[in-house]
VOKOLRO-172302 format. One record per residue (C-alpha): residue number from 0; x, y, z. Coordinates in steps of 0.5 Angstrom, whole numbers. Layout:
{pos=NUM	c1=X	c2=Y	c3=Z}
...
This chain:
{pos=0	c1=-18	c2=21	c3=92}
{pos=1	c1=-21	c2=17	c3=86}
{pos=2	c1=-26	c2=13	c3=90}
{pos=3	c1=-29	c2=20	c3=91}
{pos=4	c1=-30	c2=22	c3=84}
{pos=5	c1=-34	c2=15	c3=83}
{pos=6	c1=-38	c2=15	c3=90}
{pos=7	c1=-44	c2=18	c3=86}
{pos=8	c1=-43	c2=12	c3=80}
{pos=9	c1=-47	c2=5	c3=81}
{pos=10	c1=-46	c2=-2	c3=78}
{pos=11	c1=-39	c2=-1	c3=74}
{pos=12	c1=-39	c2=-8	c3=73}
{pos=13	c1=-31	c2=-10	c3=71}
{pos=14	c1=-29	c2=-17	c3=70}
{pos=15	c1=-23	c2=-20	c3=73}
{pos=16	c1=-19	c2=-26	c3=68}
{pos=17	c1=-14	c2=-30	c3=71}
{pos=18	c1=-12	c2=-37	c3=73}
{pos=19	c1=-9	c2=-36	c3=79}
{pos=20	c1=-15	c2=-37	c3=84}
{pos=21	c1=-12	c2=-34	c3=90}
{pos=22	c1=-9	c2=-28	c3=87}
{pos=23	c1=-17	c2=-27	c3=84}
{pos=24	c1=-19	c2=-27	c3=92}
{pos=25	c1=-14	c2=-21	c3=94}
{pos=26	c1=-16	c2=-17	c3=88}
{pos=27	c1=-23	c2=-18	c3=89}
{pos=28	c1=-21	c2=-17	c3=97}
{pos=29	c1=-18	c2=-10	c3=95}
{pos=30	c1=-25	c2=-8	c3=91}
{pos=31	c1=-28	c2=-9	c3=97}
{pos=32	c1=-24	c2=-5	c3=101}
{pos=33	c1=-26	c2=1	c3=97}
{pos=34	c1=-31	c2=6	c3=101}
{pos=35	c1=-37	c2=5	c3=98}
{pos=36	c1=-35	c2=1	c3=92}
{pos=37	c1=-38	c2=2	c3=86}
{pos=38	c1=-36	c2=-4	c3=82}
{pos=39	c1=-38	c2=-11	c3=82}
{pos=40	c1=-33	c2=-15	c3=80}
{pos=41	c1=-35	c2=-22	c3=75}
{pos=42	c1=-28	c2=-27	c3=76}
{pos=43	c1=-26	c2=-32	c3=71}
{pos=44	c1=-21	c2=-37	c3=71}
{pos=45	c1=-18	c2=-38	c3=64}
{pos=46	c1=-16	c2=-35	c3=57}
{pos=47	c1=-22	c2=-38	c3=52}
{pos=48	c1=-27	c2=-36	c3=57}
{pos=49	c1=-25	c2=-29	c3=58}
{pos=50	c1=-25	c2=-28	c3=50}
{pos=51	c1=-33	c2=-31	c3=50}
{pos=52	c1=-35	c2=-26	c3=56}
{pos=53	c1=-31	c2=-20	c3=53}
{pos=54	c1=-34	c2=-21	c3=46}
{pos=55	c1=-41	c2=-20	c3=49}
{pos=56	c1=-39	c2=-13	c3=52}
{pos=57	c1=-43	c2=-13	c3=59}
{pos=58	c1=-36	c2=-10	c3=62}
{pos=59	c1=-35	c2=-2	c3=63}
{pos=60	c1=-27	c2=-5	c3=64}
{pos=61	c1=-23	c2=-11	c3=65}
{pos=62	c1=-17	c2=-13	c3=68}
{pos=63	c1=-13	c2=-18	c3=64}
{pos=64	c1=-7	c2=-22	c3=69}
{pos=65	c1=-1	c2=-23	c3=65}
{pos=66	c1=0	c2=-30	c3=65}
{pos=67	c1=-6	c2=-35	c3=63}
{pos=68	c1=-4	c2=-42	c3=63}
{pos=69	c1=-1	c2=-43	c3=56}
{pos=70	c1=-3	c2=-36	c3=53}
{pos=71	c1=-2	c2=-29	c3=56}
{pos=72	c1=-6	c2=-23	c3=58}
{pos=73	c1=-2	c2=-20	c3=51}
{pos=74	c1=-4	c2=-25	c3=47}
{pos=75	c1=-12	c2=-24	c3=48}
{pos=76	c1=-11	c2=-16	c3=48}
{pos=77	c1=-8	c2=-18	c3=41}
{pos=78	c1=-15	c2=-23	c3=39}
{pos=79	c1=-21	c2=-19	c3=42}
{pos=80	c1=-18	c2=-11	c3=40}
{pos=81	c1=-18	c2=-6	c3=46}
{pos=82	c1=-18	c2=0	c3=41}
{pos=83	c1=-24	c2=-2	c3=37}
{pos=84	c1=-27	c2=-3	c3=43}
{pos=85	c1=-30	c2=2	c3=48}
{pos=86	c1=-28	c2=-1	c3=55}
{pos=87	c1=-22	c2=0	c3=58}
{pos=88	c1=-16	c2=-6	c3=59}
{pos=89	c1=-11	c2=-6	c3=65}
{pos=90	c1=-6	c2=-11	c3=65}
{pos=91	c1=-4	c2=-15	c3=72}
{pos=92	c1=3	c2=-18	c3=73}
{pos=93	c1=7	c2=-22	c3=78}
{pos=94	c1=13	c2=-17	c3=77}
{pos=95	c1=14	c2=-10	c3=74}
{pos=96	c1=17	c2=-11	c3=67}
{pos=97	c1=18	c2=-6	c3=62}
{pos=98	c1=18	c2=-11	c3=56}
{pos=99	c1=11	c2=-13	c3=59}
{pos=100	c1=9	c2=-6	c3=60}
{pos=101	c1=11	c2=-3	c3=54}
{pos=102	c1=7	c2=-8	c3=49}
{pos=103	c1=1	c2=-7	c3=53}
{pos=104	c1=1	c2=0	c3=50}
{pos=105	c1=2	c2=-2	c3=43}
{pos=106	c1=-3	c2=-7	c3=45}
{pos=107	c1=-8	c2=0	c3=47}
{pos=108	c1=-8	c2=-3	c3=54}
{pos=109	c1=-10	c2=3	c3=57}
{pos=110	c1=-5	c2=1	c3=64}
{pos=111	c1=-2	c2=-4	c3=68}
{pos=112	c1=0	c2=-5	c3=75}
{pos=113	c1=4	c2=-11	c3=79}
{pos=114	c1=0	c2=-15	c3=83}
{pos=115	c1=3	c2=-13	c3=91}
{pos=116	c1=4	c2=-6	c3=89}
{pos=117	c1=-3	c2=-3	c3=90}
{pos=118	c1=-8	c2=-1	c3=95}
{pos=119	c1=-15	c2=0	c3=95}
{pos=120	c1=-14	c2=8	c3=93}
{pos=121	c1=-9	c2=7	c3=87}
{pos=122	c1=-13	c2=1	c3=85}
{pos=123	c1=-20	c2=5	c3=84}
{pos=124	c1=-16	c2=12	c3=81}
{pos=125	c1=-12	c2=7	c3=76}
{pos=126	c1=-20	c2=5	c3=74}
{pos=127	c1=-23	c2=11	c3=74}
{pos=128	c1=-17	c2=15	c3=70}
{pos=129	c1=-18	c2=8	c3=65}
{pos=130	c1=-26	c2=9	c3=65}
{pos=131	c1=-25	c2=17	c3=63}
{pos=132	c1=-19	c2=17	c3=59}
{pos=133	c1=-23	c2=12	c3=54}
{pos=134	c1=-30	c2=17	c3=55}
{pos=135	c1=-26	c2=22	c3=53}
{pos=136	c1=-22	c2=18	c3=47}
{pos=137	c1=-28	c2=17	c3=44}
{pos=138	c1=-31	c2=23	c3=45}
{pos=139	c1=-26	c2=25	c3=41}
{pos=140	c1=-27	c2=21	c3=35}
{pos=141	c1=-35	c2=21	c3=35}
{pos=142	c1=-33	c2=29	c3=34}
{pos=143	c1=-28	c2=27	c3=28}
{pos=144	c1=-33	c2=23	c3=25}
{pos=145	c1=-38	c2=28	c3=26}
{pos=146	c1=-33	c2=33	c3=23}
{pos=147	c1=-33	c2=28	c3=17}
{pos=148	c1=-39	c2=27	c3=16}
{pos=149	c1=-41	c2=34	c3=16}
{pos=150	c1=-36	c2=36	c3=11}
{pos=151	c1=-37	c2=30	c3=7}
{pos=152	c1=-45	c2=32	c3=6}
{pos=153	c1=-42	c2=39	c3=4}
{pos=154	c1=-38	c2=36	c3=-1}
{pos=155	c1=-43	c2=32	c3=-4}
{pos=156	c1=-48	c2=38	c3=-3}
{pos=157	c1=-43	c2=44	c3=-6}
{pos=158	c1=-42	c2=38	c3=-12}
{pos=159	c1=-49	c2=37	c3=-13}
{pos=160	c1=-50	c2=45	c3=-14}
{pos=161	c1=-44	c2=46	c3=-19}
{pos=162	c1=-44	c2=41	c3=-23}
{pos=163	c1=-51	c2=43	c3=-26}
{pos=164	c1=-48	c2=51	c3=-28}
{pos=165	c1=-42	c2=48	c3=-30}
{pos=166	c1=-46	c2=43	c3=-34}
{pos=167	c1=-49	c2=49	c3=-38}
{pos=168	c1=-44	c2=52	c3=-39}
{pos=169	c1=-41	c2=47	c3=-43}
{pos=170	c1=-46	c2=47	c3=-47}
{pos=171	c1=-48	c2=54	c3=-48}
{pos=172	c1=-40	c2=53	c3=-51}
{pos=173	c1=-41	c2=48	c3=-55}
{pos=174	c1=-46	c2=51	c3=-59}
{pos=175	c1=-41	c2=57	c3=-60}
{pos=176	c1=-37	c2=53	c3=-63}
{pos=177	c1=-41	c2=50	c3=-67}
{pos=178	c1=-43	c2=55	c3=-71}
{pos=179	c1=-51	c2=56	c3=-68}
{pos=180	c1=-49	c2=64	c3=-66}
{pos=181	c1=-47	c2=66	c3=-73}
{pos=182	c1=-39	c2=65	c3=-76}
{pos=183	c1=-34	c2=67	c3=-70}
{pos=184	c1=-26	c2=69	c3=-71}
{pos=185	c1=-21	c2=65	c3=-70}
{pos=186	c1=-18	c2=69	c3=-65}
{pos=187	c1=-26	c2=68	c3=-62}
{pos=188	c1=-25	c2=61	c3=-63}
{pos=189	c1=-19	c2=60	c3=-60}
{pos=190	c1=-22	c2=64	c3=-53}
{pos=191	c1=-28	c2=60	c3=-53}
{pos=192	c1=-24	c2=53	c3=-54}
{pos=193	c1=-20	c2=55	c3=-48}
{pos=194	c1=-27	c2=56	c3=-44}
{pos=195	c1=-28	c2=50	c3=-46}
{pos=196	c1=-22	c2=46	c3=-44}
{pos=197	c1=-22	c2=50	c3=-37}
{pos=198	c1=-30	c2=48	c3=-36}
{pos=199	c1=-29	c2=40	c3=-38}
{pos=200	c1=-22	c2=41	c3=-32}
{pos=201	c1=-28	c2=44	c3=-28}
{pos=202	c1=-33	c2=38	c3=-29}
{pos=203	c1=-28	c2=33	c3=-28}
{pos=204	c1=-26	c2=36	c3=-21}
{pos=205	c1=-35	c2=35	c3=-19}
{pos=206	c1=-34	c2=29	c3=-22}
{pos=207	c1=-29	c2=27	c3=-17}
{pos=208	c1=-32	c2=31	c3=-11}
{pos=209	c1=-38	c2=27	c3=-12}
{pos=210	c1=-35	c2=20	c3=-14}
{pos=211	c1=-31	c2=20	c3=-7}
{pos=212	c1=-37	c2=23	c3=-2}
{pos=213	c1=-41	c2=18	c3=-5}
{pos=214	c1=-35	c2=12	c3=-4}
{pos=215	c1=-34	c2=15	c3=4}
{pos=216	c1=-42	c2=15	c3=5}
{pos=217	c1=-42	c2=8	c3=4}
{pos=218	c1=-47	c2=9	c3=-2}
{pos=219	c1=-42	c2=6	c3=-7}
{pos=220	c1=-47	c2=0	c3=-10}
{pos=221	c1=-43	c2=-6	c3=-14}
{pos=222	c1=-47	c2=-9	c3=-20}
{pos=223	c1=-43	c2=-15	c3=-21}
{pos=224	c1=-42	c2=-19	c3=-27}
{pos=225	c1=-38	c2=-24	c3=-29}
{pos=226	c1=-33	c2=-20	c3=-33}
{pos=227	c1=-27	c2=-22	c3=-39}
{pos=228	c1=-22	c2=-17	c3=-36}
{pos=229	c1=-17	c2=-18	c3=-42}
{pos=230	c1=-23	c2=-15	c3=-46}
{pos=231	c1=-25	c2=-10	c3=-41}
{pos=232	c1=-18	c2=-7	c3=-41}
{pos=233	c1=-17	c2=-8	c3=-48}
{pos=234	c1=-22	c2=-3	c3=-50}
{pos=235	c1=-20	c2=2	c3=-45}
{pos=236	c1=-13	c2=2	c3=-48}
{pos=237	c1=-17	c2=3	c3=-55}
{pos=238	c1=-20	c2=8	c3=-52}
{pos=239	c1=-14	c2=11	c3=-49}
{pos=240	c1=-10	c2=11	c3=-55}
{pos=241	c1=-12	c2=17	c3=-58}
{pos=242	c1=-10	c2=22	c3=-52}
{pos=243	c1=-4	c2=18	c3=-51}
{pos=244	c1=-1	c2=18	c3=-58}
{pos=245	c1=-4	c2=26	c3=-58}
{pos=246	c1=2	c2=26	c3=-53}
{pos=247	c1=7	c2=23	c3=-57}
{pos=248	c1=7	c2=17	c3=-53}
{pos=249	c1=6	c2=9	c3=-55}
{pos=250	c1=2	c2=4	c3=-51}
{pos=251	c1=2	c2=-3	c3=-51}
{pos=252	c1=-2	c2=-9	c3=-48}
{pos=253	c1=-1	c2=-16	c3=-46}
{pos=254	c1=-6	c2=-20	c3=-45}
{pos=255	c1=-7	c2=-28	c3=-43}
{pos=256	c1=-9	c2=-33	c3=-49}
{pos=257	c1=-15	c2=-36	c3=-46}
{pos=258	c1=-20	c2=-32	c3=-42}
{pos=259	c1=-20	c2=-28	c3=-36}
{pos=260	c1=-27	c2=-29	c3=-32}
{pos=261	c1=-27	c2=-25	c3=-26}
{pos=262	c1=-34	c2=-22	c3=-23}
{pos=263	c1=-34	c2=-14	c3=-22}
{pos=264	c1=-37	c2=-9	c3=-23}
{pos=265	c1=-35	c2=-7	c3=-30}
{pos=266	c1=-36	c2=0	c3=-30}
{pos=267	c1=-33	c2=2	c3=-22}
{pos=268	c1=-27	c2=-2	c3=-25}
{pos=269	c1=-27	c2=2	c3=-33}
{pos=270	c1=-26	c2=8	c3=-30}
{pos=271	c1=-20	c2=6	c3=-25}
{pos=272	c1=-17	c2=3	c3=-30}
{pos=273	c1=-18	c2=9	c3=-34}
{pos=274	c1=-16	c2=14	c3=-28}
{pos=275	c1=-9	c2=10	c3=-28}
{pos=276	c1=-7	c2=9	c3=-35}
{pos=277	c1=-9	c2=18	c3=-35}
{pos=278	c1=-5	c2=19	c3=-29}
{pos=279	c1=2	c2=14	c3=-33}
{pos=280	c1=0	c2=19	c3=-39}
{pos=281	c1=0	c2=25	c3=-36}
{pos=282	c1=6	c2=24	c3=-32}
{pos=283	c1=10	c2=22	c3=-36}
{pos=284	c1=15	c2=26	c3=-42}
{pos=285	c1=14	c2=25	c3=-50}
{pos=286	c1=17	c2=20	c3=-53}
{pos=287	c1=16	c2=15	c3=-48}
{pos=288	c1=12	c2=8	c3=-48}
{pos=289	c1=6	c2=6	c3=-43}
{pos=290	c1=5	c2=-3	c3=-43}
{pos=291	c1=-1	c2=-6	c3=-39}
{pos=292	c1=0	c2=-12	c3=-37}
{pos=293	c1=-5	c2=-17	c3=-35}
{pos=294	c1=-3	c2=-24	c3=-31}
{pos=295	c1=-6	c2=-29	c3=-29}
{pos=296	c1=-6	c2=-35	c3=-23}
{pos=297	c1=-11	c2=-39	c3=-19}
{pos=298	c1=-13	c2=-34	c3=-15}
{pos=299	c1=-13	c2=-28	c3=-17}
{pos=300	c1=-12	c2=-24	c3=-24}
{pos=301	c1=-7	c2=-18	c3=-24}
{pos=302	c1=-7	c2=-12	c3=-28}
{pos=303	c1=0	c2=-8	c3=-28}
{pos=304	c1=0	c2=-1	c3=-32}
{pos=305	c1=7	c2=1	c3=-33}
{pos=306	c1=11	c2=7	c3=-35}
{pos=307	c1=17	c2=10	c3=-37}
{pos=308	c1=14	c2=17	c3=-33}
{pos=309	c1=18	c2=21	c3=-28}
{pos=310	c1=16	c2=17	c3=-22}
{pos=311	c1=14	c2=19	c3=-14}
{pos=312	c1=19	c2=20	c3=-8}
{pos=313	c1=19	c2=14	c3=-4}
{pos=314	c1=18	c2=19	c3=2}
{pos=315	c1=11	c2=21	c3=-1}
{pos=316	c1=10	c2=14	c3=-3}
{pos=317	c1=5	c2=13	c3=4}
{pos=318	c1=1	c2=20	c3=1}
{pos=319	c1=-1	c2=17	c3=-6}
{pos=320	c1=-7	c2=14	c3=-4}
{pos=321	c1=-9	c2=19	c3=1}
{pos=322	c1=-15	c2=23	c3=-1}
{pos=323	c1=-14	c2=31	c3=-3}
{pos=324	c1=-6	c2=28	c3=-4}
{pos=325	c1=-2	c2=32	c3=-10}
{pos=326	c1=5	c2=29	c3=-10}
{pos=327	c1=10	c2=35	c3=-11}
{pos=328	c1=14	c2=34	c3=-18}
{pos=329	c1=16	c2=37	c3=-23}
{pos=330	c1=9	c2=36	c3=-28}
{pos=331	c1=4	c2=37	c3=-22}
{pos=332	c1=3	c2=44	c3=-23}
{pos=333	c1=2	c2=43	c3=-32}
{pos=334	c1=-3	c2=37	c3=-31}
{pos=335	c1=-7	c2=40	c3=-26}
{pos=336	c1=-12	c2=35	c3=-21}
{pos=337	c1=-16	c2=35	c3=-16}
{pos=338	c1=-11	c2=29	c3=-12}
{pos=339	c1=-18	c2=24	c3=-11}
{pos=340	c1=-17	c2=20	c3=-17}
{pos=341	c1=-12	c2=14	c3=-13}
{pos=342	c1=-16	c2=15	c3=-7}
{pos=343	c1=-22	c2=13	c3=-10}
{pos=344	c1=-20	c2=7	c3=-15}
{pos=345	c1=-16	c2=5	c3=-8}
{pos=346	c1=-24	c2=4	c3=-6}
{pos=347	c1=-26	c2=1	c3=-11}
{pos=348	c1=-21	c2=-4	c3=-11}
{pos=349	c1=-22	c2=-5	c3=-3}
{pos=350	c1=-30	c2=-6	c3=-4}
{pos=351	c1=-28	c2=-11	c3=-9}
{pos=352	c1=-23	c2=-15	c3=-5}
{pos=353	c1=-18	c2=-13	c3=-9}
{pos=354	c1=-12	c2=-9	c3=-7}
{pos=355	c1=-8	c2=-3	c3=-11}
{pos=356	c1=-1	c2=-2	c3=-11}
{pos=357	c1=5	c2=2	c3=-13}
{pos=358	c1=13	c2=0	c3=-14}
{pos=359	c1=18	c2=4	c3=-17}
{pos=360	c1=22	c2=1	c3=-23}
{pos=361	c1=29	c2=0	c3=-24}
{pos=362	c1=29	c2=3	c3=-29}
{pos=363	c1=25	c2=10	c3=-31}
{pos=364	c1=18	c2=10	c3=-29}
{pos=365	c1=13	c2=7	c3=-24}
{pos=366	c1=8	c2=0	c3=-25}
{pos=367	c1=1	c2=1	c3=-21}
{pos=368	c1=-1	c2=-7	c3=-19}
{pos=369	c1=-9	c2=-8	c3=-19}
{pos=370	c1=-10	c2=-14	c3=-17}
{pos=371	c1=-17	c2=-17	c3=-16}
{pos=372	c1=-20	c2=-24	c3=-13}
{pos=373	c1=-23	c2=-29	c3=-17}
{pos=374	c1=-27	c2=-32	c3=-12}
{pos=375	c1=-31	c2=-26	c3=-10}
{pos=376	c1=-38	c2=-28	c3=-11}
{pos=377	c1=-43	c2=-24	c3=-16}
């Protein structure tokens, strides 16, 4: 029997939260009729004070009845949330309901049982399987995050040691190029830009490895300033123009009249703007039009990036800010990408308060929103 699995383990300390003070005295009754009982019941009579005690986590597991007062047992799994907790909730009902149960489940109770129904023997199995399945539950993440981090520190590690060849290479290159090893053929010249081209793809894709592992790490510092986001985002679109137009493709901006001040990190949020204006070029055919436009509220500002481009599956829209994520299209396979460039800008974003977001047009194309609060202290 379960009892006998937990005879060896002391002090399982289980708080019982529930208004009705005659059914707290059964239940208390039943724990006391298991052999050797582990547990030491604490009991409280009321919603409010369940949430405090539950907040301070001095409980290995909880016992939440349904009814409570004015509020449900339902209601407080939803304000102190079982899943990012480490002790188990077991909700108690005076009727077996299915709704109740099933909610309960959604709500990461670990289960539920009917008051009437059970015995010492099933009392003390429902919480010892409770207690294991979250032991082992956690184990379970604690080894994702473990796995995580390790392979973040590889990433980081294996970037830190490509970029520095890569680096030279480029150089060494460039210096051909340049003419530093005497005059070299056309047919020379065209290999070695070729190179070229391939080494700077190389470059971008470490520099990406090493933007997201520092982002995952927590290593991401923001040097906040007050900011002119119209000028920030007219200087990339100037910067921008060239590659653009050498694409045969027009762009154009919106700005407000008066300034736009916002407290960034002018850099982090550059090189966002830089990567979705690159990804609205790269995916979009000849001939077509790119149109920043910047808006302004109370709030917060927003800076919109439309395109006329080939746009993104609805099915994959769930993948587009996912890390190592290229969405299968018809010019995935000429632009090349290592598929980390959105998760990393969706970070950036995140850390500013801010949110990224993607809608398809109605006509061609796609509109990335960046949106960036005002409020947020420098």
């Amino acid at each position: 029997m379960a009892h006998d699995a937990l005879k060896d383990i002391k002090n399982i300390k289980v708080l019982l939260v529930d208004d009705d003070q005659d059914d707290s005295l059964i239940v208390q009754r039943i724990f006391a009729q298991i052999p050797d009982t582990p547990f030491e019941v604490e009991w409280v009579d009321n919603f409010e004070a369940g949430k405090t005690i539950i907040e301070q986590s001095r409980h290995d597991v909880y016992l939440i009845d349904y009814l409570l007062g004015a509020r449900t047992g339902l209601d407080l799994l939803g304000e102190i949330e079982p899943e990012k907790r480490s002790q188990p909730f077991i909700i108690l009902t005076g009727a077996g309901n299915e709704d109740i149960e099933w909610r309960s489940i959604q709500l990461a109770a670990a289960d539920y049982l009917v008051k009437g129904s059970f015995d010492a023997n099933l009392l003390s199995r429902t919480l010892y399987y409770a207690l294991q399945r979250k032991k082992v539950e956690d184990q379970r993440v604690q080894h994702l995050m473990d796995l995580n981090r390790s392979k973040d520190e590889f990433i980081s590690i294996a970037s830190h040691q490509l970029r520095t060849p890569a680096t030279g290479v480029k150089q060494y290159v460039g210096m051909l190029l340049e003419g530093f090893a005497g005059t070299l053929t056309d047919q020379q010249i065209a290999l070695l830009k070729k190179a070229y081209e391939s080494n700077e793809r190389q470059l971008r894709i470490v520099s990406d490895l090493l933007k997201v592992a520092q982002v995952d790490a927590g290593k991401v510092m923001l040097h906040k300033k007050p900011v002119d986001i119209g000028s920030l985002v007219r200087d990339v679109v100037r910067d921008q123009a060239e590659i653009v137009i050498d694409r045969n493709q027009t762009i154009e901006c919106q700005l407000p009249k008066k300034n736009v001040i916002v407290s960034v990190d002018e850099a982090s949020i550059r090189m966002v703007l830089d990567n979705v204006l690159d990804n609205a070029s790269k995916y979009s055919e000849e001939d077509t039009h790119i149109k920043v436009v910047v808006s302004n509220s109370k709030t917060d500002v927003t800076i919109s990036v439309v395109d006329q481009g080939i746009g993104i599956d609805p099915e994959e829209k769930t993948r587009l800010f996912e890390k190592f994520s290229r969405l299968d299209n018809s010019l995935s396979a000429k632009v090349g990408g290592s598929g980390l460039g959105l998760y990393w800008a969706r970070k950036i974003i995140d850390l500013h308060g801010g949110k990224i977001s993607y809608k398809g047009n109605e006509g061609p194309g796609t509109t990335f929103d960046i949106k960036l609060p005002k409020n947020a202290k420098v």
